[in-house]
LONUTI-639558 format. One record per atom (N, C-alpha, C): residue number from 1; x, y, z. Coordinates in steps of 0.001 Angstrom, whole numbers. Layout:
N
 num    east   north      up
 NUM       X       Y       Z
...
//
This chain:
291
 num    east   north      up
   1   32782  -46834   -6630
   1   31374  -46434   -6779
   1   31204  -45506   -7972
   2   32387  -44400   -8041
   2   32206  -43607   -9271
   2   31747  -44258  -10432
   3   32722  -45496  -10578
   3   33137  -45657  -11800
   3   32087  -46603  -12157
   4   31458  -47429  -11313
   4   29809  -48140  -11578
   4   29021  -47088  -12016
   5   28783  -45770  -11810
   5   28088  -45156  -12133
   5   28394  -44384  -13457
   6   29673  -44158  -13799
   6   29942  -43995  -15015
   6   29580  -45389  -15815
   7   30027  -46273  -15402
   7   29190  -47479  -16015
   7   28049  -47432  -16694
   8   27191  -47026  -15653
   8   25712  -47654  -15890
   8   25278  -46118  -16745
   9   25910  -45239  -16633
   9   25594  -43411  -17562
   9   25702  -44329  -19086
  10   26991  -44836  -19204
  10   27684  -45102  -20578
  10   26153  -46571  -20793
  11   26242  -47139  -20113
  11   25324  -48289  -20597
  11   23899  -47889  -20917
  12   23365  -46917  -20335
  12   22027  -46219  -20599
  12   21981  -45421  -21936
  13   23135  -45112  -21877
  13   23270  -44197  -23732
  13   23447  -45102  -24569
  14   24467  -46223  -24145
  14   24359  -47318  -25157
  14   22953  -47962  -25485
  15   22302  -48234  -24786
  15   21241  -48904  -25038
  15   19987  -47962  -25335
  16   19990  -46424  -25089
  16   18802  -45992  -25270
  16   19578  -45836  -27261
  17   20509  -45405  -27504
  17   20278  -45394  -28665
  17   20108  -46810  -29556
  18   20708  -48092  -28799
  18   20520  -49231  -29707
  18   18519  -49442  -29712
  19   17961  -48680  -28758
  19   16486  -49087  -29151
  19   16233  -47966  -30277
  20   16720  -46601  -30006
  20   16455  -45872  -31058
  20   16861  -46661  -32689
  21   17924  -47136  -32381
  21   18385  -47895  -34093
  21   17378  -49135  -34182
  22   17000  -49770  -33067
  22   15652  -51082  -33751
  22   14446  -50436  -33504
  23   14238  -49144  -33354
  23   13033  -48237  -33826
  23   12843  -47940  -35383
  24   14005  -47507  -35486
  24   14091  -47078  -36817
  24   14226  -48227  -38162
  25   14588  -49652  -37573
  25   14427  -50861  -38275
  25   13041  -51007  -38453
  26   12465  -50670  -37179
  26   10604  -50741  -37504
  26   10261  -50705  -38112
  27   10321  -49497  -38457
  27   10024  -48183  -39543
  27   10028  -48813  -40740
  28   11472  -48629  -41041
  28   11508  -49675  -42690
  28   10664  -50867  -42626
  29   11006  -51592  -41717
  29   10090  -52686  -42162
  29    8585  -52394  -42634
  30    7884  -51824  -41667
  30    6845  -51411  -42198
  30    6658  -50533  -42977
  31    7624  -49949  -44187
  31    7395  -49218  -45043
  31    7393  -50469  -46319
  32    8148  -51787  -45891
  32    8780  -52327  -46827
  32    7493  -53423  -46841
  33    6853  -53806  -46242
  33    5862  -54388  -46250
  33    4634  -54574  -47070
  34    4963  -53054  -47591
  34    3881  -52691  -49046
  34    4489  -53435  -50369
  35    5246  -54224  -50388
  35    6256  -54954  -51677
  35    7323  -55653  -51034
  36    7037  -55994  -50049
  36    7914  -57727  -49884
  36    7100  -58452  -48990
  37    7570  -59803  -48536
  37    6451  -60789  -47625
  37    7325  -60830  -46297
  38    6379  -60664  -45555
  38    7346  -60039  -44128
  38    8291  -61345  -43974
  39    8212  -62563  -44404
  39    9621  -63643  -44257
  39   10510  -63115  -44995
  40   10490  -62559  -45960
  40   11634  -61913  -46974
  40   12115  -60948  -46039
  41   11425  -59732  -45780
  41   11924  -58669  -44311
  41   12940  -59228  -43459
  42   11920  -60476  -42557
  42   12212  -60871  -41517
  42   13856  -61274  -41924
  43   14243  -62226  -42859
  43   15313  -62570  -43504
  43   15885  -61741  -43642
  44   15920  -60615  -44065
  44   17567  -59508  -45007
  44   17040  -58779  -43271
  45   16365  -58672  -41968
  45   16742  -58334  -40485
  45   17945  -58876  -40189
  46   17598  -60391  -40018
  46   18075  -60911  -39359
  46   19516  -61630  -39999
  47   19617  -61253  -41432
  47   21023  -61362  -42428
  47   22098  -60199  -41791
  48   21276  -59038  -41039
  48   22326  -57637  -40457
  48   22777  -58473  -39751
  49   22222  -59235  -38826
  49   22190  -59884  -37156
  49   24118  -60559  -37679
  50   23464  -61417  -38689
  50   24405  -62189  -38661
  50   25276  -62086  -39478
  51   25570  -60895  -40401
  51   26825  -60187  -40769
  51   27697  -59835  -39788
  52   27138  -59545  -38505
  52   28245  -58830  -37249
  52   28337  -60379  -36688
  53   27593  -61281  -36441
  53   28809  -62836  -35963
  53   29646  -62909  -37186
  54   29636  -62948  -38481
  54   30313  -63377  -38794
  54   31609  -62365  -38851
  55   31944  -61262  -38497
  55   32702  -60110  -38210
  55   33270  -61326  -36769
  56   32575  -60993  -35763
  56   32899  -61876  -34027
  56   33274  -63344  -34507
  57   33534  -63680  -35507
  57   33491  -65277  -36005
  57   35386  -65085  -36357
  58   35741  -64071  -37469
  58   36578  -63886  -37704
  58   37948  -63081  -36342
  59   37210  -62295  -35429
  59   38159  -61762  -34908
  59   38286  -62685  -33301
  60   37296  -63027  -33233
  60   37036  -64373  -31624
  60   37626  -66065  -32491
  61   37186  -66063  -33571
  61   37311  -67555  -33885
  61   35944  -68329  -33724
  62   36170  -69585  -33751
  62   35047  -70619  -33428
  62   34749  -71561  -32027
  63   34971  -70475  -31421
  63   34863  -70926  -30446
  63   33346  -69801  -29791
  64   33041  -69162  -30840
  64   31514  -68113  -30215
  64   30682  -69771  -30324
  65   30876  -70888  -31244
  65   29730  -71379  -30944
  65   29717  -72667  -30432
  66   31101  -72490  -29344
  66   30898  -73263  -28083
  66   29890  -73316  -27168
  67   28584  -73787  -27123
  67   27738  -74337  -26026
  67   27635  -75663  -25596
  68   27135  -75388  -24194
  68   26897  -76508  -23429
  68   24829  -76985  -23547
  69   24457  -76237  -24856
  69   22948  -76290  -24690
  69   22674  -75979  -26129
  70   23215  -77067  -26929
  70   22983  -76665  -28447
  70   21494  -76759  -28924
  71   20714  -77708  -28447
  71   19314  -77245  -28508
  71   18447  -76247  -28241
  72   18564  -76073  -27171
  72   17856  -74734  -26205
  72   18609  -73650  -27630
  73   19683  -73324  -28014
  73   20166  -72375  -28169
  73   19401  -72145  -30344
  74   19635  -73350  -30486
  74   18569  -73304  -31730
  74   17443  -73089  -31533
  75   16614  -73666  -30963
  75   15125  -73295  -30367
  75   14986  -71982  -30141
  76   16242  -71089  -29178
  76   15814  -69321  -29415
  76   16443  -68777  -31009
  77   17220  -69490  -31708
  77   16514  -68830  -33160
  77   15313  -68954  -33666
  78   14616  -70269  -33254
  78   13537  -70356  -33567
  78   12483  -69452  -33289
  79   12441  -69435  -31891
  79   11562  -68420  -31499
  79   11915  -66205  -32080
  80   13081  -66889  -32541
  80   13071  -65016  -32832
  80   12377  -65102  -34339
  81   12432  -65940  -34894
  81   11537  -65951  -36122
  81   10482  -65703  -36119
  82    9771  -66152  -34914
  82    8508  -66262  -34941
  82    7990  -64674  -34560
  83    9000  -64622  -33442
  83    8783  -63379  -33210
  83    8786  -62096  -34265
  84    9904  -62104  -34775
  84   10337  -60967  -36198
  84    9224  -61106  -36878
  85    8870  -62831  -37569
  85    8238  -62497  -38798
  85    6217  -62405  -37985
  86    6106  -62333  -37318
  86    4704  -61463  -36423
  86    4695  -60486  -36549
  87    5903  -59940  -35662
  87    6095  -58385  -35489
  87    5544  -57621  -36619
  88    6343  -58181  -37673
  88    6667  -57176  -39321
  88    5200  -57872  -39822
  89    4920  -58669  -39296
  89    3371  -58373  -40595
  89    2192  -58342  -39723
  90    2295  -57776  -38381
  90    1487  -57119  -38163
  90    1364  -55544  -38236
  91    2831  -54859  -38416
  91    3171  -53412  -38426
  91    2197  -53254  -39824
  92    1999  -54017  -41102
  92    1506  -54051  -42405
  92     240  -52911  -42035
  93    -534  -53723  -40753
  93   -1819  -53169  -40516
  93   -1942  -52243  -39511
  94    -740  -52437  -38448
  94   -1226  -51963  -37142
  94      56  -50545  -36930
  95   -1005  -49364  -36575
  95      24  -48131  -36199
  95    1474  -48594  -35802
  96    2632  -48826  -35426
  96    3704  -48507  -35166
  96    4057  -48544  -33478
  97    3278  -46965  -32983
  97    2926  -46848  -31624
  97    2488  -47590  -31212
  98    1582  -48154  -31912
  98      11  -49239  -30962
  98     960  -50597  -30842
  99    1241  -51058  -31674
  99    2118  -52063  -32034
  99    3219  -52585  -30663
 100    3893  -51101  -30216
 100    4793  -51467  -29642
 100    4422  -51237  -28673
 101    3275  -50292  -27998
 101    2556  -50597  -26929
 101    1890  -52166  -26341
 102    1556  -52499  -27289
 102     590  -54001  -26956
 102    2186  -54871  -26854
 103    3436  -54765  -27480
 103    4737  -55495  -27548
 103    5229  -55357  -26106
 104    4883  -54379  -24935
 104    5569  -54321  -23892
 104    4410  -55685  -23133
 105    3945  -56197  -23328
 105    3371  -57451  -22621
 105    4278  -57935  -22216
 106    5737  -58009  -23006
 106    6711  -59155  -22974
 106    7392  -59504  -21201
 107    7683  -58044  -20619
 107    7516  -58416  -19394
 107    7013  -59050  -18601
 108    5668  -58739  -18923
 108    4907  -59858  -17757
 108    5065  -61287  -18409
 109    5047  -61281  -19297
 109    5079  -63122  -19787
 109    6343  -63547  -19032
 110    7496  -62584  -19411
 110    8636  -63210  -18808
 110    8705  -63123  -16948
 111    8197  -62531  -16068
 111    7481  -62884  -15290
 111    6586  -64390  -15157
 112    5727  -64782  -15946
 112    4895  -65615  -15132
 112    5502  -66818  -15888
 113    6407  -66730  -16838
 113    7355  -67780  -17663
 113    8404  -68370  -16673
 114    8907  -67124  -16043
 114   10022  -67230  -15171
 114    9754  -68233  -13919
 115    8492  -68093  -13584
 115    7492  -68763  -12109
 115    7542  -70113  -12649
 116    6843  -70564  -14194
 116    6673  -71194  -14032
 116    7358  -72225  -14787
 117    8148  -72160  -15584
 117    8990  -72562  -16385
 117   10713  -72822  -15237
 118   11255  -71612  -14656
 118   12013  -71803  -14229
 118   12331  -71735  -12877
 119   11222  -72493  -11899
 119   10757  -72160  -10733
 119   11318  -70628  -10149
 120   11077  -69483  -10795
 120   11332  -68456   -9654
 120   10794  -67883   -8927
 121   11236  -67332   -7664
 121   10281  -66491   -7097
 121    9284  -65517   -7515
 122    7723  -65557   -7598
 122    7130  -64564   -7645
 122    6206  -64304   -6419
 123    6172  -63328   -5849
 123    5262  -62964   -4835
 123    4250  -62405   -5506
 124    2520  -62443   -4420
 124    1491  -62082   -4681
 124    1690  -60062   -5448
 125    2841  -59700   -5130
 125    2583  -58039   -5138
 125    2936  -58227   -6635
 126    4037  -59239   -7092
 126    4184  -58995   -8902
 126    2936  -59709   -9743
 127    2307  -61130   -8783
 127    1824  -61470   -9801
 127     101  -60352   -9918
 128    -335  -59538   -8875
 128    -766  -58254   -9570
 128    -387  -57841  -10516
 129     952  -57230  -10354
 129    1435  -56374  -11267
 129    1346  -56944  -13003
 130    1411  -58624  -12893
 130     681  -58851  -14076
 130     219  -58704  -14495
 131   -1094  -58893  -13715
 131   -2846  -58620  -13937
 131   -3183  -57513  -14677
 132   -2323  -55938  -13750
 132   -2964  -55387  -13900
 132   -1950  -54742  -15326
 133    -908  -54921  -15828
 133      38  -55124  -16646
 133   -1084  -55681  -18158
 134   -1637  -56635  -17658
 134   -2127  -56818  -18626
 134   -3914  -56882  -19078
 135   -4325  -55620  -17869
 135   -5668  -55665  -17738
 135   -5213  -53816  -19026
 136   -3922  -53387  -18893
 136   -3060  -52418  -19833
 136   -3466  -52665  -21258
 137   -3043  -54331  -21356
 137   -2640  -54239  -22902
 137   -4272  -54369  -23292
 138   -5337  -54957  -22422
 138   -6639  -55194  -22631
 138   -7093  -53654  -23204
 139   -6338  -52849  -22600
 139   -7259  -50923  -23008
 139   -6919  -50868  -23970
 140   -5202  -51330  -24492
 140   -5061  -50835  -25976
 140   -5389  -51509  -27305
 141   -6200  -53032  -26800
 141   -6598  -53522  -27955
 141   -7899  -53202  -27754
 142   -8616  -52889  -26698
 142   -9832  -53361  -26739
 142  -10781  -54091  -27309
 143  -10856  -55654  -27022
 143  -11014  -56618  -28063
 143  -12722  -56675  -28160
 144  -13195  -56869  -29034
 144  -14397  -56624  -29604
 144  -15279  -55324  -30040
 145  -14071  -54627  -29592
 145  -14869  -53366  -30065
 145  -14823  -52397  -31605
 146  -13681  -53357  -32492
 146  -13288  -52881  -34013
 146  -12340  -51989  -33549
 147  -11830  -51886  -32435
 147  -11035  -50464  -32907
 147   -9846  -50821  -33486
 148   -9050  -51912  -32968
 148   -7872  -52362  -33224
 148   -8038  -53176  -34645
 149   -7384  -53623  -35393
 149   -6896  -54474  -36510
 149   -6295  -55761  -35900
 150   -7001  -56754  -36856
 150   -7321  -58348  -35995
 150   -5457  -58320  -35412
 151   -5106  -57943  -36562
 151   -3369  -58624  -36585
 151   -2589  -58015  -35586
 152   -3410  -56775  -34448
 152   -2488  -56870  -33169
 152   -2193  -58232  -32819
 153   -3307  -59318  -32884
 153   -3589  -60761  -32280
 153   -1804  -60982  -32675
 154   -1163  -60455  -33529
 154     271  -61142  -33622
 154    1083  -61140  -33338
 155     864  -58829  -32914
 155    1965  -58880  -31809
 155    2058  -59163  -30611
 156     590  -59978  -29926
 156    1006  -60709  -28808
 156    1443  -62407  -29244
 157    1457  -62641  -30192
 157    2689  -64003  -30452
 157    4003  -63778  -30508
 158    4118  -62345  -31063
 158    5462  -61560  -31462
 158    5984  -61683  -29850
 159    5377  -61207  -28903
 159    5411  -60759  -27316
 159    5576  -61920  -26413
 160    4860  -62738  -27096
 160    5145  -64082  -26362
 160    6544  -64782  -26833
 161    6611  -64946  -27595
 161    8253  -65341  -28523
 161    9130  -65034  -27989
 162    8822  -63298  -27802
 162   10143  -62846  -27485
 162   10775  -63136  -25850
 163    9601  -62853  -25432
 163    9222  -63258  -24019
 163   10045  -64530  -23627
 164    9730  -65788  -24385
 164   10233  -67319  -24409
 164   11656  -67001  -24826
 165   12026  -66383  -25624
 165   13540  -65918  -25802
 165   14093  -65149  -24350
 166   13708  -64607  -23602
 166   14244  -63876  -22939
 166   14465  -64873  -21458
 167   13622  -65902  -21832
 167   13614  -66847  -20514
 167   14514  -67725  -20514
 168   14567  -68073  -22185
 168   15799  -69107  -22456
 168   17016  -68614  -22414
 169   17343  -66879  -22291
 169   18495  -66664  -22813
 169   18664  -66518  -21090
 170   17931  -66187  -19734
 170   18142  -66557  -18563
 170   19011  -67719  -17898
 171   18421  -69152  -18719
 171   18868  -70048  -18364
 171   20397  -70742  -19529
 172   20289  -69866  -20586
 172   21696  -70096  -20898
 172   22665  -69132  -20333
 173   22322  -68035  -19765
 173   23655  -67097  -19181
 173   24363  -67593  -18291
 174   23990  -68664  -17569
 174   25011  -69485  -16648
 174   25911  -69960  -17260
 175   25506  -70596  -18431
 175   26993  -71330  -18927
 175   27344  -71037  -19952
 176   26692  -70540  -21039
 176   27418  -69814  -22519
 176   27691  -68146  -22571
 177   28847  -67996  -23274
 177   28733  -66756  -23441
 177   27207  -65640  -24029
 178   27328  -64414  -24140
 178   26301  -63676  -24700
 178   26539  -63849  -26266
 179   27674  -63656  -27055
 179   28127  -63733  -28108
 179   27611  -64789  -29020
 180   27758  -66104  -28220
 180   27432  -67691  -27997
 180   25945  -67660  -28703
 181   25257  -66761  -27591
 181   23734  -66832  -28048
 181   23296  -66049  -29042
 182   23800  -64973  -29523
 182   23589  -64083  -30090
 182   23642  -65154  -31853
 183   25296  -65948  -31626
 183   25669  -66279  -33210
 183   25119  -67122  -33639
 184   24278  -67809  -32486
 184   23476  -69344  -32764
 184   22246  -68941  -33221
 185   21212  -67684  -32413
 185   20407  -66851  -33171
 185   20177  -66559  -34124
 186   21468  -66107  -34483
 186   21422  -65324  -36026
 186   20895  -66558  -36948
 187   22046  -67454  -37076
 187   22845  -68376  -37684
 187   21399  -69345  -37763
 188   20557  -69396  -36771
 188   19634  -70662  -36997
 188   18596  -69908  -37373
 189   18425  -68749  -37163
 189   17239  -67905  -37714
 189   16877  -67957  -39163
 190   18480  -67125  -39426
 190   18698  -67169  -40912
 190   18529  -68609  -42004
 191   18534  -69670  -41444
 191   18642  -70443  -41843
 191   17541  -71175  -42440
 192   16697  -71114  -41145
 192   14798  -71435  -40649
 192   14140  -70234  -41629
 193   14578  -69041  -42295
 193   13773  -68470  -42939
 193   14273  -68791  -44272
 194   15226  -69493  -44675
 194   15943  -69119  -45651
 194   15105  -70327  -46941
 195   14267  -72032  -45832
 195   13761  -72908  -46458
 195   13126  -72387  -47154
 196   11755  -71320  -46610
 196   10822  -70527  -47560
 196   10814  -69358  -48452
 197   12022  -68682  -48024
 197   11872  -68028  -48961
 197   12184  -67723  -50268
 198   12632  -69014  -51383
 198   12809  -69125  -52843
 198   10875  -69018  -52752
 199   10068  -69568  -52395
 199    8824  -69368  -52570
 199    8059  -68068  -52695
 200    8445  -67088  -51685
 200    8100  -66056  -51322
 200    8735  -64982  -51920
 201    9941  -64945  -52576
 201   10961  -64102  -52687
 201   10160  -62819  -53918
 202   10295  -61977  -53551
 202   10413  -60896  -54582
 202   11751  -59857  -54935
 203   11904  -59649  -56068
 203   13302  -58708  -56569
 203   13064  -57838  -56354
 204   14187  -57135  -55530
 204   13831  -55708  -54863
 204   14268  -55007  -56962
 205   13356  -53667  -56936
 205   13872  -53280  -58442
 205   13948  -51473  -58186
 206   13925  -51371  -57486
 206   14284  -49755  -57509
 206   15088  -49696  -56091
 207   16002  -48095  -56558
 207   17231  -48345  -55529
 207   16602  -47924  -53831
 208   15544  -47312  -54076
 208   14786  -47056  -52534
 208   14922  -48556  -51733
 209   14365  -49264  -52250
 209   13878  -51063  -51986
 209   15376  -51049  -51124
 210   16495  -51860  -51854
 210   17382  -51631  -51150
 210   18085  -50851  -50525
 211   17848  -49737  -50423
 211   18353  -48767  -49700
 211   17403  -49232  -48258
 212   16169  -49129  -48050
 212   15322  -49788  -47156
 212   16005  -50882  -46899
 213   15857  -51878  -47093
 213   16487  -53644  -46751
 213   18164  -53563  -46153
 214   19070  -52775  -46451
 214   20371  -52959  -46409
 214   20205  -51977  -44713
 215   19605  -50668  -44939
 215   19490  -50013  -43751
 215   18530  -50943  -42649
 216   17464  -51357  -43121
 216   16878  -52267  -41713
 216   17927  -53437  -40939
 217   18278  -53906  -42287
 217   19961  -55339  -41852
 217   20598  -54224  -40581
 218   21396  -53372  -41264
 218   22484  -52826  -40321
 218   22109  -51799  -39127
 219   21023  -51217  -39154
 219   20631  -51202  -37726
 219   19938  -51287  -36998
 220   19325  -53192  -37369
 220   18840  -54055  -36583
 220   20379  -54355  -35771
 221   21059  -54651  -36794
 221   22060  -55247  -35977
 221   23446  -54419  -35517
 222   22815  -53222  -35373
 222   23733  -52153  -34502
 222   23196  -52164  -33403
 223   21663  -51986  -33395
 223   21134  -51851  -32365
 223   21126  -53331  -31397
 224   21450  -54022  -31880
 224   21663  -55755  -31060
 224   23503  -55710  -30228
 225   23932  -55008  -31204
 225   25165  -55115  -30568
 225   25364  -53985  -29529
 226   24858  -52799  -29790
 226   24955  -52100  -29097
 226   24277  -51909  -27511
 227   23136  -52845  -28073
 227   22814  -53233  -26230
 227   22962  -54575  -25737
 228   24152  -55171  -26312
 228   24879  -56557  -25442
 228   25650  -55677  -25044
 229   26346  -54543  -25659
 229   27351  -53902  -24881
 229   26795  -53305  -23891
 230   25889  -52757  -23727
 230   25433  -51812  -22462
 230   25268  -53000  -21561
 231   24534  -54085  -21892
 231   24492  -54934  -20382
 231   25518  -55360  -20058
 232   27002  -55532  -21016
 232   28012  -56322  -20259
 232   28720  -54951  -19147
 233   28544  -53732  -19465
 233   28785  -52922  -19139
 233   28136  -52213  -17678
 234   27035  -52327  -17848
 234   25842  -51585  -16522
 234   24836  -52197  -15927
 235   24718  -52415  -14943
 235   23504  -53626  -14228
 235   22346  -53370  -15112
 236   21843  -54877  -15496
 236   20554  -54785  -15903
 236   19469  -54283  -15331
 237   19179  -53952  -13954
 237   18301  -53631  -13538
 237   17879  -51937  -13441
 238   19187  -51099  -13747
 238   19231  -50205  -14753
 238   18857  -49780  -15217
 239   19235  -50447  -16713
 239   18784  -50527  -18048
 239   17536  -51139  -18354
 240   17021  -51576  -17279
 240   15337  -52317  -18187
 240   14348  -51354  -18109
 241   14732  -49640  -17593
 241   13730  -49316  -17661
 241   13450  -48391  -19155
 242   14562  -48380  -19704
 242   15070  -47863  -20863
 242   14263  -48293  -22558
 243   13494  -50141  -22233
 243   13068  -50316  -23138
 243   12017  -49537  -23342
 244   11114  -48979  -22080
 244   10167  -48242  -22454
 244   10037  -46847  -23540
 245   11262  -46741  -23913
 245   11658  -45337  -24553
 245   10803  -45877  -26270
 246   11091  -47087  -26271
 246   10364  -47681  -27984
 246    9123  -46868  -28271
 247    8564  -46921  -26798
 247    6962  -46323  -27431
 247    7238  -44350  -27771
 248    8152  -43925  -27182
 248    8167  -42414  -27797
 248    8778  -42638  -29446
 249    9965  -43371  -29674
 249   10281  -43830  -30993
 249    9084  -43823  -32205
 250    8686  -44826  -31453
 250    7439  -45774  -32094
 250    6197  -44677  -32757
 251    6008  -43500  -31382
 251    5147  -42313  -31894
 251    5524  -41592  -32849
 252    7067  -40772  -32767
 252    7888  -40244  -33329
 252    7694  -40625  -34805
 253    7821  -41921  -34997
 253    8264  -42295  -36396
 253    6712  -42501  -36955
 254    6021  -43151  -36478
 254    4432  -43115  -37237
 254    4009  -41766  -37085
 255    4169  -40658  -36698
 255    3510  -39304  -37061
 255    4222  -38886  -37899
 256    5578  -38972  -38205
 256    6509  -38250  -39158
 256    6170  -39364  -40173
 257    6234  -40503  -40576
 257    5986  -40793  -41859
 257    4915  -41513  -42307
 258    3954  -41866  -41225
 258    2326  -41832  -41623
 258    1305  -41227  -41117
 259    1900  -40419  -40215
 259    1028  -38829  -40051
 259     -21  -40069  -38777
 260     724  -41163  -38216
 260    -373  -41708  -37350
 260    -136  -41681  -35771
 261   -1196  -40782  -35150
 261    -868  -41127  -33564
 261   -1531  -42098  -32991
 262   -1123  -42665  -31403
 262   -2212  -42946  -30472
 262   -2955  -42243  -30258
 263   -3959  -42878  -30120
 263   -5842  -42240  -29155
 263   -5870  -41885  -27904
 264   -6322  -41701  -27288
 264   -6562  -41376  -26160
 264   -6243  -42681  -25074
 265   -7240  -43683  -25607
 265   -7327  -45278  -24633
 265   -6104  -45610  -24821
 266   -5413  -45508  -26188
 266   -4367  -46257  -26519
 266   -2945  -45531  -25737
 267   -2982  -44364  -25026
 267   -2355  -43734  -24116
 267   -2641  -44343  -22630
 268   -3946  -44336  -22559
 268   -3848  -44846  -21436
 268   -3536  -46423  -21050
 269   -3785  -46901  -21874
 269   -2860  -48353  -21729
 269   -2048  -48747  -21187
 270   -1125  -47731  -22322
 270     871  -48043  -22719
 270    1241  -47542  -21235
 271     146  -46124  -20520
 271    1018  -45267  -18617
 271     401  -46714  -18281
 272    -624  -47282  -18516
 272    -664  -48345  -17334
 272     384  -49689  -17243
 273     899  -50090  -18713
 273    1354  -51162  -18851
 273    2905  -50528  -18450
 274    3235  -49629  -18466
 274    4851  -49092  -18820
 274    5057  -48595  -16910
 275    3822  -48257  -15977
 275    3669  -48183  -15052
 275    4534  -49414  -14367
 276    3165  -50411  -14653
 276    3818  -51463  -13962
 276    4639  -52529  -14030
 277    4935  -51927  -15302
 277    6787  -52364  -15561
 277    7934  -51848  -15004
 278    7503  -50304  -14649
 278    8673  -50297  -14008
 278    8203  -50556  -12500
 279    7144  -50887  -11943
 279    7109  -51616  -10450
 279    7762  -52958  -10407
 280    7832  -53749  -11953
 280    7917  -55230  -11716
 280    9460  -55189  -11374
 281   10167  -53809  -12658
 281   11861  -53606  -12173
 281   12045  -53511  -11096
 282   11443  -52791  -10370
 282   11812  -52228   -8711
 282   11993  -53092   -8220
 283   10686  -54182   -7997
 283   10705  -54809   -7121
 283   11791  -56039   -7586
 284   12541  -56766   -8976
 284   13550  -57383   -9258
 284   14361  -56528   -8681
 285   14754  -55793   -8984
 285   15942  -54975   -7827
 285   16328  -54653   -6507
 286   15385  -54896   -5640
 286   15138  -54830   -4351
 286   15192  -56512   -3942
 287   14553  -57422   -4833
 287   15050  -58881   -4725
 287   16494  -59445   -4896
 288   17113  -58372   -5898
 288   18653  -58637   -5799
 288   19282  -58130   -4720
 289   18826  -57168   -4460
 289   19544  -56363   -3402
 289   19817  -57070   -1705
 290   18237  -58034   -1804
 290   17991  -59024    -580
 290   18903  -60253    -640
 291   19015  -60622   -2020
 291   19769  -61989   -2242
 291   21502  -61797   -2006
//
């Protein structure tokens, strides 16, 4: 029993700092956004991703991209594209905080994805917790009223993406490794951005530029490795309440380098949406606990 609980101590530090390191990828990105095209971003992200498979390529071999689901497993590079390159060009317009407030949707999608995509159990008490999950993200855009910038509209595609990633990577954990999914990610991501961007491309020309781009690469993809390690390490049910920490990040870093906070509504949102996220954990945990 100790030693599960030293477990899950070590897996909570692992992972609260791997969100702190894809906080701070944020950041750049949306600094970098003022002089590159968020597919160029999205690309030298997701080039970190897949500098560390190709590190796991050399010391595992070729056998990380043994699957039994080579489609499914391209399809979630696909979808992280979609996701990344949303994310980063909606940060262009949208606070940071706000951003990653309206980004915790992803729960409930993966919820009503999970129902209905992969027949699972949902009872009437979560699919509330949807509702009202996302009656949340309704306060922090408040749609028609100008307050928000159209291009939140992206980080709920960003939210949905990721969401569809998180459902697919459900139904590959039965039979491929984590590693498996991680190198096929990278590897097809990189690849899917790589058609467009001779089109798009701009020369980074001062050493800030890359200093930005090389730091977003490497801890995007510290922070990726560092929380596969916390889950192989500490029950997920755990650790999911940990993603919520993005939105103090998220504040942190838009007041320190664009002097921008949340509002008032936009507070009350994120307690309602981050509320009943952690009810939706509970109650997954109390369902494991029954099973």
């Amino acid at each position: 029993m100790q030693a599960r609980e030293t477990d899950n101590l070590r897996g909570l530090l692992l992972m609260g700092l791997g969100f702190l390191l894809f906080s701070t990828a944020d950041i750049q990105a949306k600094l970098l956004t003022e002089s590159f095209h968020p597919v160029q971003i999205a690309w030298f992200r997701q080039l970190g991703l897949l500098s560390g498979v190709v590190i796991a390529l050399f010391v595992l071999g070729p056998s990380i991209f043994r699957t039994r689901h080579p489609v499914l497993q391209i399809a979630r590079g696909g979808l992280a594209v979609i996701s990344a390159t949303c994310f980063i060009s909606a940060v262009k317009f949208v606070p940071l905080a706000d951003a990653v407030a309206v980004s915790f949707v992803a729960p409930f999608l993966v919820t009503a994805m999970g129902a209905l995509l992969l027949g699972e159990r949902v009872g009437p008490r979560r699919w509330t917790a949807v509702f009202v999950g996302f009656v949340g993200t309704l306060i922090v855009i408040r749609p028609g009223m100008g307050v928000m910038h159209p291009a939140v509209l992206l980080v709920l595609v960003a939210a949905t993406a990721f969401a569809a990633r998180q459902v697919v990577s459900r139904h590959l954990a039965s039979s491929d490794r984590t590693i498996t999914t991680v190198a096929y990610t990278a590897l097809a991501s990189v690849l899917a951005l790589s058609f467009p961007l001779p089109f798009l491309w701009t020369a980074p020309e001062a050493d800030w530029q890359w200093a930005l781009l090389f730091g977003m690469a490497m801890f995007a993809a510290l922070g990726e490795l560092l929380i596969i390690k916390s889950l192989e390490i500490a029950q997920a049910a755990v650790l999911a309440p940990m993603h919520y920490s993005l939105i103090i990040w998220g504040t942190f870093w838009g007041w320190l380098v664009f002097d921008q906070l949340p509002d008032l509504w936009t507070w009350i949102g994120a307690i309602i949406i981050v509320a009943t996220g952690f009810y939706l954990i509970n109650r997954e945990r109390k369902m494991a606990k029954a099973d």
